[in-house]
C-alpha positions, -999 to 999 in steps of 0.1 A, spaced: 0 0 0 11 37 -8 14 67 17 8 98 6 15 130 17 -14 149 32 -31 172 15 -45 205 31 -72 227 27 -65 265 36 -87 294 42 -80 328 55 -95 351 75 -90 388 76 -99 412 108 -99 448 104 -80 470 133 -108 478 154 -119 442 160 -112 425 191 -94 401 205 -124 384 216 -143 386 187 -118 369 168 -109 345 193 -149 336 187 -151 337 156 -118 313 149 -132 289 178 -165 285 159 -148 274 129 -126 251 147 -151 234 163 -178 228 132 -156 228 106 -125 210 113 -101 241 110 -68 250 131 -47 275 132 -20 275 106 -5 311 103 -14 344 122 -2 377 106 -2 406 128 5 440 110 15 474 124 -14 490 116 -34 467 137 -47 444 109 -49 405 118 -47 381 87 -53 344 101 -48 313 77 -68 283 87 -64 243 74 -81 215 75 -71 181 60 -83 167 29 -92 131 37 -95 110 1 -113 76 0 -98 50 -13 -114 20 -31 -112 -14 -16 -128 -39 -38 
């Protein structure tokens, strides 16, 4: 049988400066928690922006029979 690498699905998330820490913190838990997602990257820029990158593994099925 052949491993493969895994395969990742990414999606980003942008807050503007005057969001919270809280309200981001909620808004990345909730997507954690239905969706599969953790953290992968967290950009924070001097201006205050936050850019956070999210992934999730791609699980493929493989036939048996």
């Amino acid at each position: 049988m052949q491993q493969r690498a895994a395969t990742w699905e990414y999606r980003e998330f942008a807050f503007p400066r005057g969001t919270t820490r809280e309200a981001a913190r909620l808004m990345l838990t909730g997507a954690a928690e239905t969706e599969h997602w953790e953290l992968d990257r967290l950009q924070l820029w001097p201006d205050g922006r936050r850019v956070v990158r999210m992934r999730r593994k791609v699980y493929r099925v493989m036939r048996t029979a």
